[in-house]
BALOBA-1460 file (C-alpha; in Angstrom, 3 decimals):
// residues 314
<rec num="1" residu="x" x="14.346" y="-16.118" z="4.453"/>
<rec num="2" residu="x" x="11.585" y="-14.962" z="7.214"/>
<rec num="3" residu="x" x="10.853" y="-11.735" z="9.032"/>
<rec num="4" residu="x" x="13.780" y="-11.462" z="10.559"/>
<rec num="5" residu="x" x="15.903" y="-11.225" z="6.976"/>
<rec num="6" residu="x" x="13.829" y="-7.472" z="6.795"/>
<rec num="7" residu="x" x="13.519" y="-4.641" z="9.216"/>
<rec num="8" residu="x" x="9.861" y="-3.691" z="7.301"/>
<rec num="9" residu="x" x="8.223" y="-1.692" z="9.486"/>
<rec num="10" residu="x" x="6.197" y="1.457" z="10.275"/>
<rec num="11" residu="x" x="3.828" y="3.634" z="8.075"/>
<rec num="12" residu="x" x="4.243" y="2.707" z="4.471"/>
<rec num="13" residu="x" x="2.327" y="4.870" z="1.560"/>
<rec num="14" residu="x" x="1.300" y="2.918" z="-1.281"/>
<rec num="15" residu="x" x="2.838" y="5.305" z="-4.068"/>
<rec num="16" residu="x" x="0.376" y="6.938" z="-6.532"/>
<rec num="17" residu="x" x="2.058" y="7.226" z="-9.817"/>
<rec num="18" residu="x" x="0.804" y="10.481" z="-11.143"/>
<rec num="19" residu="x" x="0.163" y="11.237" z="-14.802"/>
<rec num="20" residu="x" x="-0.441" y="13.980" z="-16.705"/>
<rec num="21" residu="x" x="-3.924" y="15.090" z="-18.176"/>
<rec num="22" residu="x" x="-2.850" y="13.203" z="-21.293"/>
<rec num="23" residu="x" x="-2.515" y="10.148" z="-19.492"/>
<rec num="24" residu="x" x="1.478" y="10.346" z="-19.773"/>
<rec num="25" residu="x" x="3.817" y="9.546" z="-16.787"/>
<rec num="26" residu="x" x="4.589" y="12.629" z="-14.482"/>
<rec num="27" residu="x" x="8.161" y="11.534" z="-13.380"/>
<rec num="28" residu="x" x="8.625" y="15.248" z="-11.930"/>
<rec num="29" residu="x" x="5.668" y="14.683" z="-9.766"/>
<rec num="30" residu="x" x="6.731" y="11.575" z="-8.673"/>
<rec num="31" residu="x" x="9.655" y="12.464" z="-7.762"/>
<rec num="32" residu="x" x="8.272" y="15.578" z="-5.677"/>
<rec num="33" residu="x" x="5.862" y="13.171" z="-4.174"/>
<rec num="34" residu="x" x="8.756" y="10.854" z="-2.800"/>
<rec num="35" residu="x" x="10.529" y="13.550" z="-1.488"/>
<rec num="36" residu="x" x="7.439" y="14.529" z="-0.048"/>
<rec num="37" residu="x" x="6.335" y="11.148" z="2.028"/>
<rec num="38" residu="x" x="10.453" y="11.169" z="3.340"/>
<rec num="39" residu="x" x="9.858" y="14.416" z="4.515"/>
<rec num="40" residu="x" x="6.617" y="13.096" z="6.419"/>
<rec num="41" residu="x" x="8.815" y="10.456" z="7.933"/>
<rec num="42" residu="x" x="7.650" y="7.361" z="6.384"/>
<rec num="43" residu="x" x="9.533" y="4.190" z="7.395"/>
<rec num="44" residu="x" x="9.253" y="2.707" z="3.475"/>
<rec num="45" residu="x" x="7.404" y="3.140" z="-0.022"/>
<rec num="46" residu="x" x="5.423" y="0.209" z="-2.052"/>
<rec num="47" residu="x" x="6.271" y="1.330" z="-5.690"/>
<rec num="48" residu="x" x="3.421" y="-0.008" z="-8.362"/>
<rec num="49" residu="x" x="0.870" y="-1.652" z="-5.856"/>
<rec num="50" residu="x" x="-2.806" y="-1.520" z="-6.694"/>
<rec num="51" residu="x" x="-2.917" y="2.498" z="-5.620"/>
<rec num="52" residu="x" x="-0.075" y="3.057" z="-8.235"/>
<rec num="53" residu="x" x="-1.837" y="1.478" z="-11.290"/>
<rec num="54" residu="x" x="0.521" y="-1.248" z="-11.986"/>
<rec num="55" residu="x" x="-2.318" y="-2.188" z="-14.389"/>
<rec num="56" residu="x" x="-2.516" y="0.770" z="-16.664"/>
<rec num="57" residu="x" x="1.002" y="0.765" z="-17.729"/>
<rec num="58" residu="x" x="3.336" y="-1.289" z="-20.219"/>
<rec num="59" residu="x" x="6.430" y="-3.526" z="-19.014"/>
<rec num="60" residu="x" x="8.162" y="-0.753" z="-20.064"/>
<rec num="61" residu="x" x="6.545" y="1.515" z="-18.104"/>
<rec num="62" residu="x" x="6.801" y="-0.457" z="-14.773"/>
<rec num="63" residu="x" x="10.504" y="-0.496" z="-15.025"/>
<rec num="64" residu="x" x="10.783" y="2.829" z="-15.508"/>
<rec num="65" residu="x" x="8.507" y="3.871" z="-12.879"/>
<rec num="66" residu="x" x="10.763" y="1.968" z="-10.257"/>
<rec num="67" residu="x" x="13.603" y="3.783" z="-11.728"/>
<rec num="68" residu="x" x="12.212" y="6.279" z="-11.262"/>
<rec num="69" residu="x" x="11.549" y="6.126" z="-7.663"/>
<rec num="70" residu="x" x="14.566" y="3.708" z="-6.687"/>
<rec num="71" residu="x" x="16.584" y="6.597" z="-7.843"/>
<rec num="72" residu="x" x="14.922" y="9.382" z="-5.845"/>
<rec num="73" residu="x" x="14.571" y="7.691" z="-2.769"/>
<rec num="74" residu="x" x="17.962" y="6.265" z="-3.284"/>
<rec num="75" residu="x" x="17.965" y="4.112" z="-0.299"/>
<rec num="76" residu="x" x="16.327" y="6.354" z="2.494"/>
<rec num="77" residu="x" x="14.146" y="4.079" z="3.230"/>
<rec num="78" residu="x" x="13.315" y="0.351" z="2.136"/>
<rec num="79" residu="x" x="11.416" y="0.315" z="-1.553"/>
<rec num="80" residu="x" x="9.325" y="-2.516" z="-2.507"/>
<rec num="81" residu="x" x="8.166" y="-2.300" z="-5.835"/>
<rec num="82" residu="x" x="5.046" y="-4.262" z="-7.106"/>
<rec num="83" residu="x" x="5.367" y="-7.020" z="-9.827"/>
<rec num="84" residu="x" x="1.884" y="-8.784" z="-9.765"/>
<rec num="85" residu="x" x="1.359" y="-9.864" z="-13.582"/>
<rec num="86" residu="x" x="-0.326" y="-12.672" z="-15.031"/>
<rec num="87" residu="x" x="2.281" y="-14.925" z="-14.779"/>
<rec num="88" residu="x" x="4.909" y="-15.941" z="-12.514"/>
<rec num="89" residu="x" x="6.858" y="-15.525" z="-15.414"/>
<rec num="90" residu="x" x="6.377" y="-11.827" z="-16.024"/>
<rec num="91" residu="x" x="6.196" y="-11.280" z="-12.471"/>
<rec num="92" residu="x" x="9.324" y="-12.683" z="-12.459"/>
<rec num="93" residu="x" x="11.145" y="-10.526" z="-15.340"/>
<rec num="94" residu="x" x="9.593" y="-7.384" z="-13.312"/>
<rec num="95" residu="x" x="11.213" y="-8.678" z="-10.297"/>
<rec num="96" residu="x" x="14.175" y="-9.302" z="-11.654"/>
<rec num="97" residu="x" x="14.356" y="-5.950" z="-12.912"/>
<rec num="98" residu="x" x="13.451" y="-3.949" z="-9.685"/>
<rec num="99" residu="x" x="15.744" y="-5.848" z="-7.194"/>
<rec num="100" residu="x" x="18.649" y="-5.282" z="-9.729"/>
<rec num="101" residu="x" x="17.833" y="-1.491" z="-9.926"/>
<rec num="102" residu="x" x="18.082" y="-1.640" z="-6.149"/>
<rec num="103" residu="x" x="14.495" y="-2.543" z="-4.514"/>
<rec num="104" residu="x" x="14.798" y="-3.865" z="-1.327"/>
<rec num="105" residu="x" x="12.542" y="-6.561" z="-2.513"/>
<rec num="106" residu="x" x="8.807" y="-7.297" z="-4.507"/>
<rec num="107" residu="x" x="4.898" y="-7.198" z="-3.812"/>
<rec num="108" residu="x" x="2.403" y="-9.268" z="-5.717"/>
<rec num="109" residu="x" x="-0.767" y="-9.819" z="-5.322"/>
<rec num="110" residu="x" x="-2.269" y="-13.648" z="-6.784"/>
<rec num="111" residu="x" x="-2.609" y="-13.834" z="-10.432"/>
<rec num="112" residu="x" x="-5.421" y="-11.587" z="-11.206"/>
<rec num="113" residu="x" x="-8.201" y="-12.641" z="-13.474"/>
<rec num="114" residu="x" x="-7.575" y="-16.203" z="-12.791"/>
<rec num="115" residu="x" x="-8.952" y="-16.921" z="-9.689"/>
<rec num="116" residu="x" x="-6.427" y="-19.431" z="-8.110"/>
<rec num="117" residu="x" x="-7.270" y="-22.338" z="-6.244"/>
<rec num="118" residu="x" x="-4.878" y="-22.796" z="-3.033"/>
<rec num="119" residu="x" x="-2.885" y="-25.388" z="-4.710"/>
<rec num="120" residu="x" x="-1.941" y="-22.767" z="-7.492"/>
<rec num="121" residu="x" x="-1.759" y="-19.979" z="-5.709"/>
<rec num="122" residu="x" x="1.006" y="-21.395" z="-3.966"/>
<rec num="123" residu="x" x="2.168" y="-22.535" z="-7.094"/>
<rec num="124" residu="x" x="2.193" y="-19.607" z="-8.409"/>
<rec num="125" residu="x" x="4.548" y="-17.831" z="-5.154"/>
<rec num="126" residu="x" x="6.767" y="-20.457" z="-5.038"/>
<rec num="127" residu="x" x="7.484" y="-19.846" z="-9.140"/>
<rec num="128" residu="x" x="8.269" y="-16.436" z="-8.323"/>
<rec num="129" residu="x" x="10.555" y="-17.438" z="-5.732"/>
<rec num="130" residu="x" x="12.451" y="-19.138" z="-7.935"/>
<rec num="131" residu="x" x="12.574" y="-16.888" z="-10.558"/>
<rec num="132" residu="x" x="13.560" y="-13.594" z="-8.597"/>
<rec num="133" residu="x" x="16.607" y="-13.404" z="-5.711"/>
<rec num="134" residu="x" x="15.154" y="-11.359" z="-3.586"/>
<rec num="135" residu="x" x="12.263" y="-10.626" z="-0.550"/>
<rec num="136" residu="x" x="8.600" y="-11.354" z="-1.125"/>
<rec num="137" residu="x" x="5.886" y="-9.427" z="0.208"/>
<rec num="138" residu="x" x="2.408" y="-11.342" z="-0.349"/>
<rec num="139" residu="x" x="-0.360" y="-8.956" z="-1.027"/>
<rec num="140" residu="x" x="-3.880" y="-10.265" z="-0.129"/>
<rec num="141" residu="x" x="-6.073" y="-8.444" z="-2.426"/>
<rec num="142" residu="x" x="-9.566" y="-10.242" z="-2.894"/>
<rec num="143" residu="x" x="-11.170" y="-7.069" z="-4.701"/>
<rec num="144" residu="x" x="-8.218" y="-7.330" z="-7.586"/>
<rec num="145" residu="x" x="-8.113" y="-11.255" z="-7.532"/>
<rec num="146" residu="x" x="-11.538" y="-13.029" z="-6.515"/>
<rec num="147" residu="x" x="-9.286" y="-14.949" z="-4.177"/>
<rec num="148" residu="x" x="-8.802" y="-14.325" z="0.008"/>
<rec num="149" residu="x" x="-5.725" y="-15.204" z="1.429"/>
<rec num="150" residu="x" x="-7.055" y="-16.793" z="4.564"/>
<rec num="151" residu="x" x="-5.396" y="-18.516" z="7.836"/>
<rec num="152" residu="x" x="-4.398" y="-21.977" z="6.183"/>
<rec num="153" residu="x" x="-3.309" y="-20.531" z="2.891"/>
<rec num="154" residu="x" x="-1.059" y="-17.699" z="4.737"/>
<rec num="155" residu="x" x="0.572" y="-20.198" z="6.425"/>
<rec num="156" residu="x" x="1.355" y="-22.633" z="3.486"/>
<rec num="157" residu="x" x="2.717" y="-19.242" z="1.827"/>
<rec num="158" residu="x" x="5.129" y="-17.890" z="4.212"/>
<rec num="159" residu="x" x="6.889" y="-21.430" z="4.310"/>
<rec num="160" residu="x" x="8.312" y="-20.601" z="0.689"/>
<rec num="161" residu="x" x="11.520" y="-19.186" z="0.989"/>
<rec num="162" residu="x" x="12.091" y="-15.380" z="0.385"/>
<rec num="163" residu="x" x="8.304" y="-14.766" z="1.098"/>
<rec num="164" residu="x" x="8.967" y="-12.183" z="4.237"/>
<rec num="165" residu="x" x="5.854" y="-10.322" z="4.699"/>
<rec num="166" residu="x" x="2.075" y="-10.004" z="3.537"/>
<rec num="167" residu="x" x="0.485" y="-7.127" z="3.368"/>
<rec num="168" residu="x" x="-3.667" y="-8.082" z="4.203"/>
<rec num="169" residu="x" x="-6.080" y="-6.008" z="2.466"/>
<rec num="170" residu="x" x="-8.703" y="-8.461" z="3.075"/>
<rec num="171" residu="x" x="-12.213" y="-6.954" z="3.974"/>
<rec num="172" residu="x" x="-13.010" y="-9.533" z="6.907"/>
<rec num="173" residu="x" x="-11.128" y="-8.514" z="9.544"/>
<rec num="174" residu="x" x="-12.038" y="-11.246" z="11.635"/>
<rec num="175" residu="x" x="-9.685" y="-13.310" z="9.370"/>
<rec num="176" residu="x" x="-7.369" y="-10.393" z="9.243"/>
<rec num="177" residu="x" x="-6.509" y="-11.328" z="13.127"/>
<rec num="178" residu="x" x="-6.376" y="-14.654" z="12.864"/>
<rec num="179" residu="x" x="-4.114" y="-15.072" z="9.768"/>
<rec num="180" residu="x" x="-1.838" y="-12.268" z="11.665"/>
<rec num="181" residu="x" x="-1.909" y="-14.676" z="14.437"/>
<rec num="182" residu="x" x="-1.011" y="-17.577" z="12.828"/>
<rec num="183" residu="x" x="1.894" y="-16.513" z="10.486"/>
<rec num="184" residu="x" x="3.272" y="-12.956" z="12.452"/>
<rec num="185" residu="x" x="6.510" y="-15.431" z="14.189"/>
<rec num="186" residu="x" x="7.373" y="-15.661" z="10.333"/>
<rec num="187" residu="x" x="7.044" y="-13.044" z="8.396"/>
<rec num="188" residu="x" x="6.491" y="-9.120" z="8.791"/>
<rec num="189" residu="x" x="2.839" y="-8.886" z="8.883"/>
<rec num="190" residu="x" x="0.960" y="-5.348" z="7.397"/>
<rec num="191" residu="x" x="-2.634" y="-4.624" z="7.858"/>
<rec num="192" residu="x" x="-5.197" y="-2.510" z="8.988"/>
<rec num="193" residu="x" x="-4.018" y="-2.127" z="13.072"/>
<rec num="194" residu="x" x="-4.513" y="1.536" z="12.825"/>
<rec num="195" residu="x" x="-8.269" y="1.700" z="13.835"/>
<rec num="196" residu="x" x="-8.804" y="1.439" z="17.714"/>
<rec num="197" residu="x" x="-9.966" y="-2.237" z="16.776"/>
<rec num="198" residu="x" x="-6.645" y="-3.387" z="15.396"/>
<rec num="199" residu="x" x="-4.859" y="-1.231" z="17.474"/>
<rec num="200" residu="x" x="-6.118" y="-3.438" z="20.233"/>
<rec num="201" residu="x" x="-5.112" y="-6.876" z="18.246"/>
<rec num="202" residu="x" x="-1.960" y="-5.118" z="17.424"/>
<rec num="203" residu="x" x="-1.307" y="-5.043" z="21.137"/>
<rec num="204" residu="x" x="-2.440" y="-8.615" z="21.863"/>
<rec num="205" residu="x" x="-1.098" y="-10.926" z="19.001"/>
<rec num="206" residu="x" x="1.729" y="-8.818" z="17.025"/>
<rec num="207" residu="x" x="1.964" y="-6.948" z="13.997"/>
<rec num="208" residu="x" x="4.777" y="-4.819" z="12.072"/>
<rec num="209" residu="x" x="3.185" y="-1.801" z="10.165"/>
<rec num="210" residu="x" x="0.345" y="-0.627" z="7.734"/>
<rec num="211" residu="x" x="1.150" y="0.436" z="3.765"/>
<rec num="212" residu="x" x="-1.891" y="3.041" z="2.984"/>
<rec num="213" residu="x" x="-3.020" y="4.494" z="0.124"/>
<rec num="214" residu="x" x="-1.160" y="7.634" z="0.132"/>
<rec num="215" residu="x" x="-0.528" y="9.985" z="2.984"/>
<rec num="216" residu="x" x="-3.439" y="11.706" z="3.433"/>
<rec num="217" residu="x" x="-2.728" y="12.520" z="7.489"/>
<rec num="218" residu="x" x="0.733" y="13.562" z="6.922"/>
<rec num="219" residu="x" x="3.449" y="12.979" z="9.404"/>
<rec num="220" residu="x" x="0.791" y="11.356" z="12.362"/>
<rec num="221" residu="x" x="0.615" y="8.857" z="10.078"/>
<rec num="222" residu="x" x="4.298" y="7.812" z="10.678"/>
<rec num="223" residu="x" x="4.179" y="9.121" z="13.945"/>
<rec num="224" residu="x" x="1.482" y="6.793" z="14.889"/>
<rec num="225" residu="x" x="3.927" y="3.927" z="14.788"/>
<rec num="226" residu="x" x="6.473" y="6.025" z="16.501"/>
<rec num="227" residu="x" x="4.395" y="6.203" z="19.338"/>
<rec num="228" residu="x" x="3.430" y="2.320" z="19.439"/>
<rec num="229" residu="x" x="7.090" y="1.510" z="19.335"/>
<rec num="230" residu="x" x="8.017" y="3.732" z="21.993"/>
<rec num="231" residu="x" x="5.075" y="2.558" z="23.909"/>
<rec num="232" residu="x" x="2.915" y="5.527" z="23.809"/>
<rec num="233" residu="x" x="-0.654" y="3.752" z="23.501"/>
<rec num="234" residu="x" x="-2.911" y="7.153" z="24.260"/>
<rec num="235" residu="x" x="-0.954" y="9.161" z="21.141"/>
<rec num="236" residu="x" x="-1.611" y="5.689" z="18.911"/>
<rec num="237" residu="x" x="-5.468" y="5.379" z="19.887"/>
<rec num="238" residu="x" x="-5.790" y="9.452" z="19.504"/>
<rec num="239" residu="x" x="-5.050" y="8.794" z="15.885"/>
<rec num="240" residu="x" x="-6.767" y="5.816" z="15.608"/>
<rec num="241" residu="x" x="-10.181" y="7.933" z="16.619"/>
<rec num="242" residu="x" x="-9.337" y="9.985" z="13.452"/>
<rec num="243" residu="x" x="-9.090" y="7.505" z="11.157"/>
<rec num="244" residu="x" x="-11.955" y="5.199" z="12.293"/>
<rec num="245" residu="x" x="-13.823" y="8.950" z="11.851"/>
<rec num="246" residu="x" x="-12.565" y="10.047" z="8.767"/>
<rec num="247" residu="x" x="-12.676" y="6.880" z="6.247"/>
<rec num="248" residu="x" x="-16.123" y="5.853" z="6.556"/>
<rec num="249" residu="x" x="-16.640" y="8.976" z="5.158"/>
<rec num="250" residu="x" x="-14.551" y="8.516" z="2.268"/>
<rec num="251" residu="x" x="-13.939" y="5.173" z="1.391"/>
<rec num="252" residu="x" x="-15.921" y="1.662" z="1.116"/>
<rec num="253" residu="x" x="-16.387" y="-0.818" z="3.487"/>
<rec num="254" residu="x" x="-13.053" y="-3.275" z="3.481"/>
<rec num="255" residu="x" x="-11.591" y="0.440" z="1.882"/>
<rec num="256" residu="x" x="-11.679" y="-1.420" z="-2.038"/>
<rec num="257" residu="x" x="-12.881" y="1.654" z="-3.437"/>
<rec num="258" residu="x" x="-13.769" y="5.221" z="-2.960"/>
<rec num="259" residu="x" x="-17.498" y="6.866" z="-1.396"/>
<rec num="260" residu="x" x="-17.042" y="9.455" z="-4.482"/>
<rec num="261" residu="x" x="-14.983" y="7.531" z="-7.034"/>
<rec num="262" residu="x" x="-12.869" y="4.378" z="-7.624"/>
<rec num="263" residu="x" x="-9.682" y="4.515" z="-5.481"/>
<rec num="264" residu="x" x="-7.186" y="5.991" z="-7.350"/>
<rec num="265" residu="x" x="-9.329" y="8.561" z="-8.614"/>
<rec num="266" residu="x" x="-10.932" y="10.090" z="-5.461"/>
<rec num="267" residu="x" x="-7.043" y="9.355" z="-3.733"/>
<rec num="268" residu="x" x="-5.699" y="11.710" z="-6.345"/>
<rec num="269" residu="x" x="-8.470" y="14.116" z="-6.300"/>
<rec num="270" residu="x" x="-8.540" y="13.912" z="-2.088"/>
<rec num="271" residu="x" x="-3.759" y="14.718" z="-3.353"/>
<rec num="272" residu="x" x="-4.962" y="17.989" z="-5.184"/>
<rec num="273" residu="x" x="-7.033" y="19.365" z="-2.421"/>
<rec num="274" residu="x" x="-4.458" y="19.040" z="0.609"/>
<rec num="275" residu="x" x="-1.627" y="20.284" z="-1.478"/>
<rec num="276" residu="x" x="0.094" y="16.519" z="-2.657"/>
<rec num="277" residu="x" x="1.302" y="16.569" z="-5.832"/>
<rec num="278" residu="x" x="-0.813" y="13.196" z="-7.087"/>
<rec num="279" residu="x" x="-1.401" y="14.149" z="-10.887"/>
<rec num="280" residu="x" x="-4.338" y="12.341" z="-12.455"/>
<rec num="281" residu="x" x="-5.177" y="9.079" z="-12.487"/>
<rec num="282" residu="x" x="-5.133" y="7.145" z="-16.334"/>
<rec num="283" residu="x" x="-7.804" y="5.179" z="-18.154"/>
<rec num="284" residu="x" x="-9.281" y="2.800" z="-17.358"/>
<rec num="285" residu="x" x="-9.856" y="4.834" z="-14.202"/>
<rec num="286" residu="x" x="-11.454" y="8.311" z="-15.130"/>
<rec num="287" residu="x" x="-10.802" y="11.502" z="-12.933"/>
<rec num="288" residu="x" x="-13.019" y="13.273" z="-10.194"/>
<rec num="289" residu="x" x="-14.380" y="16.096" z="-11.862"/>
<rec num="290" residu="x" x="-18.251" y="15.746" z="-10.084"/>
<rec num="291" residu="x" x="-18.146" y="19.183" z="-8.655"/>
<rec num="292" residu="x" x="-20.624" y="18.380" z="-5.860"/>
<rec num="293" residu="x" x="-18.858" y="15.222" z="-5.018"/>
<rec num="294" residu="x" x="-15.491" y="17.641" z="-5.128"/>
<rec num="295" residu="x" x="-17.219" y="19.285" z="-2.440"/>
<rec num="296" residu="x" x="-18.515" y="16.416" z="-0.221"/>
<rec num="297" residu="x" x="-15.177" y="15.872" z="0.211"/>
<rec num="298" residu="x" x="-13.836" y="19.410" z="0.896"/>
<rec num="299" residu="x" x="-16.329" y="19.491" z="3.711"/>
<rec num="300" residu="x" x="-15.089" y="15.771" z="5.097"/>
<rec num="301" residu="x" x="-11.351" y="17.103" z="4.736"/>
<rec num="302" residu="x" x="-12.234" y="20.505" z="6.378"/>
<rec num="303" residu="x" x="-13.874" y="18.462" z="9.156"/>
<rec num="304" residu="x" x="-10.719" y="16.722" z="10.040"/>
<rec num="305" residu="x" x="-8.494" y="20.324" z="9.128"/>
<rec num="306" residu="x" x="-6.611" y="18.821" z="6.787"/>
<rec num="307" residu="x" x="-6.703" y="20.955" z="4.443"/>
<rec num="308" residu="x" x="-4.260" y="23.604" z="3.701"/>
<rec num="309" residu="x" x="-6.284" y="26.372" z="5.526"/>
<rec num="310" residu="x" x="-7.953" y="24.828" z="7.879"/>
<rec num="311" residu="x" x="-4.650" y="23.630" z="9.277"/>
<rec num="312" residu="x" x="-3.337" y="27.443" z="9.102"/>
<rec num="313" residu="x" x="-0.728" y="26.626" z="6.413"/>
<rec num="314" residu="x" x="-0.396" y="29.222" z="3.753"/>
């Protein structure tokens, strides 16, 4: 398998799985929130990534969560759903179980905790291609692994077959453009190319889309990639001016956590206020409730009218 096996692409949310207060799973809100991101015109969904809390829930749990979702979305729009574990093993057994239910293929990170060296890491991929028929999307996650998936290791990677993509959450962009230059003739590559910066290496070297945390723009998230593809580079930097303005204020450097909370939390907290139906996040990660922090980011949000009504939307 390589890129061309796929037709990944576009604007991507990484799919908060709400809960409720009691740290249950919301499948109402779920569903809603699918509906939701197809509505906004999103070219695909990553099901039980880092933003979904993959690590807060059971086997169990996972499976039913892409149930969940598989079902709504019910083949709209390609689903990949997350099956990072310790193990290739359980990886693979989540795999299994979310390409059978209908995924269009699976994400995983590295084994977390473990801190691979290169020879395992790839190891550890080509395991999982053995164990699960289906697409591979690498996810680069240093934050959730200890481990960056640079240049040289990219490219050993996306020689295993079924590995089609990687999605680069690495914090040095620098490498970020380099390892999209070396492996984008072989595999979909996803990454941070909507800031005017990457919008410019987007241009020069290649690149196929960008799976966020959320939605939080709405449809001009989407759109922005409409507008690349039909070669409309003034509406693609417009929104790229937004979002190099609007997540310094909210997020990290390298965008591992939140300004006002860890990820998930301040994501779901950022859901409530513009009207997304996010739910609450589940220990280990604690809620939002810092009601001048609440604030800071009402102001930031108001700045950028998005929400409810400052946009004029009742």
């Amino acid at each position: 398998m390589n890129r061309d096996d796929v037709t990944w692409q576009g604007y991507w949310p990484a799919c908060p799985t709400p809960f409720h207060r009691d740290g249950s799973y919301d499948p109402d809100s779920h569903r809603a929130l699918l509906e939701l991101y197809l509505e906004l015109g999103v070219h695909g969904v990553l099901i039980n990534g880092t933003t979904g809390e993959w690590f807060s829930q059971t086997a169990d749990e996972r499976r039913l969560v892409a149930e969940t979702a598989l079902e709504q979305v019910a083949g709209r729009v390609p689903v990949v759903v997350g099956c990072a574990a310790y193990t290739a093993r359980e990886a693979g057994e989540i795999g299994r179980h979310a390409i059978a239910a209908g995924a269009a293929g699976v994400e995983s990170t590295p084994p977390p905790y473990a801190k691979t060296y290169d020879d395992e890491t790839v190891a550890y991929y080509d395991d999982l291609a053995n164990g699960v028929d289906g697409p591979i999307l690498v996810y680069n996650w240093p934050h959730g692994t200890a481990i960056d998936i640079g240049p040289e290791l990219a490219s050993r990677l996306v020689e295993i077959d079924n590995v089609v993509a990687l999605k680069d959450s690495t914090p040095n962009a620098a490498q970020f453009y380099e390892t999209t230059k070396a492996v984008v003739g072989r595999v979909r590559v996803f990454g941070p190319f909507m800031s005017l910066e990457g919008f410019e290496r987007l241009l020069a070297d290649g690149g196929d889309g960008f799976i966020g945390g959320g939605c939080i723009f709405g449809a001009p998230d989407p759109q922005f990639w409409e507008s690349y593809w039909r070669g409309d580079h003034d509406a693609c930097r417009a929104h790229a001016v937004r979002v190099d303005r609007l997540f310094p204020k909210l997020w990290l450097p390298g965008g591992w956590g939140g300004v006002y909370a860890a990820y998930q939390s301040q994501l779901k907290a950022i859901m409530a206020m513009i009207g997304q139906p996010g739910g609450w996040p589940r220990r280990p990660r604690l809620p939002l409730t810092d009601p001048a922090s609440l604030e800071a980011i009402r102001v930031i949000l108001a700045e950028e009218s998005l929400l409810p009504e400052e946009a004029g939307v009742a």
